[in-house]
C-alpha positions in Angstrom: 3.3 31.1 36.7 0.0 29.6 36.6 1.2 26.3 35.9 3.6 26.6 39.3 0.4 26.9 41.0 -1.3 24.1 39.8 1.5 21.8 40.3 1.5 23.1 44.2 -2.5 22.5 44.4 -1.7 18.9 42.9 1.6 18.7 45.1 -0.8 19.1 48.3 -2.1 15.9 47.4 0.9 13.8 46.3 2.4 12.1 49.8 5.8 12.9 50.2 7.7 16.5 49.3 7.4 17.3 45.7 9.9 19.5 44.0 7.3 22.3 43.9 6.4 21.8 47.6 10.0 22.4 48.8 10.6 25.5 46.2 6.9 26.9 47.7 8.9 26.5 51.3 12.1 27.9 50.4 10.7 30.6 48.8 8.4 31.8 51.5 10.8 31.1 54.1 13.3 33.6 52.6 10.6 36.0 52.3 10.0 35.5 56.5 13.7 36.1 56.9 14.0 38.8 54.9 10.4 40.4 56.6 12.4 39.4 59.8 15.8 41.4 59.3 13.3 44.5 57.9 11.7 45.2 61.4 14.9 44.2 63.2 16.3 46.9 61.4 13.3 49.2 61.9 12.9 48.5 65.6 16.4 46.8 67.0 15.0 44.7 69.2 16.5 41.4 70.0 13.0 39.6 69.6 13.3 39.8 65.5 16.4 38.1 66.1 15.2 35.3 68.3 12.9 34.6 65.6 15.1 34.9 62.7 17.0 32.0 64.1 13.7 29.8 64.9 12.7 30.7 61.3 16.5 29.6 60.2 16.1 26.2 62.4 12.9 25.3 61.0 13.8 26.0 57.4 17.1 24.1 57.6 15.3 20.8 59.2 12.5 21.2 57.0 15.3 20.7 54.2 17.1 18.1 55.7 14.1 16.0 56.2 13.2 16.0 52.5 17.1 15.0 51.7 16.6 12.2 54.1 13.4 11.1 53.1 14.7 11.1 49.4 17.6 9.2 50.2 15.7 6.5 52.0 13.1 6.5 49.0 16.0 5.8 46.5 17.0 2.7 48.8 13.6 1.5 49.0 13.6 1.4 45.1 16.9 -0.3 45.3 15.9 -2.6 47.4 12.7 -3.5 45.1 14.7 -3.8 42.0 16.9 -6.2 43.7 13.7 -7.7 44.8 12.7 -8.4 41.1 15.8 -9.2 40.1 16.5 -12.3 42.6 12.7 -13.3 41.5 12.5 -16.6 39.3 10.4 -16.7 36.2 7.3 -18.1 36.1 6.8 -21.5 34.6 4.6 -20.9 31.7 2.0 -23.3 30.4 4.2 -26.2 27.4 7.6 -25.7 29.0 9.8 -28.6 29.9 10.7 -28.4 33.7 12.7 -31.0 35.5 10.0 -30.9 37.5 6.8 -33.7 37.7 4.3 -31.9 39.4 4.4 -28.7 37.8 3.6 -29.9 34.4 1.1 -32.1 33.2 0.7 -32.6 29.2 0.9 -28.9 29.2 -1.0 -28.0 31.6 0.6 -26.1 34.8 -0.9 -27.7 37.5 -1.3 -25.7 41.3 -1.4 -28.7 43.8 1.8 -27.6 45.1 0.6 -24.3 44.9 -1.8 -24.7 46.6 -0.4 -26.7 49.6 2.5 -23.9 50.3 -0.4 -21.3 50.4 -2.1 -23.7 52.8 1.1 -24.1 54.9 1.7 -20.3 55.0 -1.9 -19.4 55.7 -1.6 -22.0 59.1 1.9 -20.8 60.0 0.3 -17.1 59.8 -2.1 -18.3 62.3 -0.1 -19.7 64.4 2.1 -16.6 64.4 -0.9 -14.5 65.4 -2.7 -16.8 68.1 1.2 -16.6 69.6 1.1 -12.6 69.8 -2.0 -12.7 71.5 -1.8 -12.9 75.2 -5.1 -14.0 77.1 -6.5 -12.2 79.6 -6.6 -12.9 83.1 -9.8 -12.3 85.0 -8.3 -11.0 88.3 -11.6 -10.8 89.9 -15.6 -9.9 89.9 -16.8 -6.5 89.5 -19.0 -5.6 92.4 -22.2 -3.4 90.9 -22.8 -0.7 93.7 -26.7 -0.5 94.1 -27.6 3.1 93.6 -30.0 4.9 96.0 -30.5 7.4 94.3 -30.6 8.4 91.0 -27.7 9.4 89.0 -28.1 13.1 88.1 -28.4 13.6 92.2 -25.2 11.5 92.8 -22.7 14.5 93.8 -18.9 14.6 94.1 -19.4 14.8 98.1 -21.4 12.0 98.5 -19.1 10.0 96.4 -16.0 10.8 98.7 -18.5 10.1 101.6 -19.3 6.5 100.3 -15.1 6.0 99.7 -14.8 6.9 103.1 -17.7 4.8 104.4 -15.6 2.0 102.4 -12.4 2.5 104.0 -13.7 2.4 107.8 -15.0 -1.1 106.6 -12.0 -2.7 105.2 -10.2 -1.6 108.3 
């Protein structure tokens, strides 16, 4: 028993719903329902059954969320063994490769390495100067000269000044 416990403290922490999360769930959720049909049966009122079926609602998608989330973790781990599959091996150092720059008296050599990082590294850049927009200035910003000072400022002498502002731009 104590050991369920500790895997739940640990289970807090883990991202994601652990095995002993969604039995911690289940089981208090079927203690709510069962608390639930007690008073509705102690007090017949139609509120215990409102809540039964919230209770019922939330425990369901709280269960179907987990199976979803499982499912789409299993084809994310499909998807990276396929990953690592379709991945060549790497050209270790005194192998014969058909090709001349990757090999020099057995040494591996990273010139081309090195200009495909270069190449990706400017087409990044380029990718993220094109997502930013530049911004327009649309005009000055007028600083109003205070009179007074700004604790005295209050809400109707603000609405005065809009006024005051209005008449003159009619």
């Amino acid at each position: 028993m104590s050991n369920f416990f500790v895997e739940l403290w640990d289970g807090i922490f883990t991202p994601g719903p652990t095995p002993t999360i969604l039995k911690a769930t289940n089981i208090t959720f079927a203690a709510l329902q069962v608390v639930l049909l007690s008073l509705l049966f102690a007090t017949y009122s139609v509120h215990f059954v409102v809540l039964s079926v919230l209770c019922g609602g939330l425990w369901w998608s709280i269960n179907w969320f987990a199976r979803e989330l499982r499912i789409a973790q299993a084809l994310e781990e499909e998807k990276k063994q396929k990953q690592q599959k379709q991945k060549p091996a790497p050209v270790v150092a005194g192998e014969v490769s058909g090709s001349s720059d990757t090999e020099v008296e057995g040494r591996v050599t990273r010139r081309s390495a090195r200009i495909k990082k270069s190449a990706a590294s400017a087409s990044a850049a380029a990718a993220a100067a094109a997502d930013v927009e530049p911004v327009e200035k649309r005009g000055e910003l007028k600083q109003r000269p205070l009179t007074e000072s700004v604790s005295s400022v209050s809400t109707e002498d603000e609405w005065e000044r809009v006024s005051e502002n209005e008449r003159e731009r009619k």
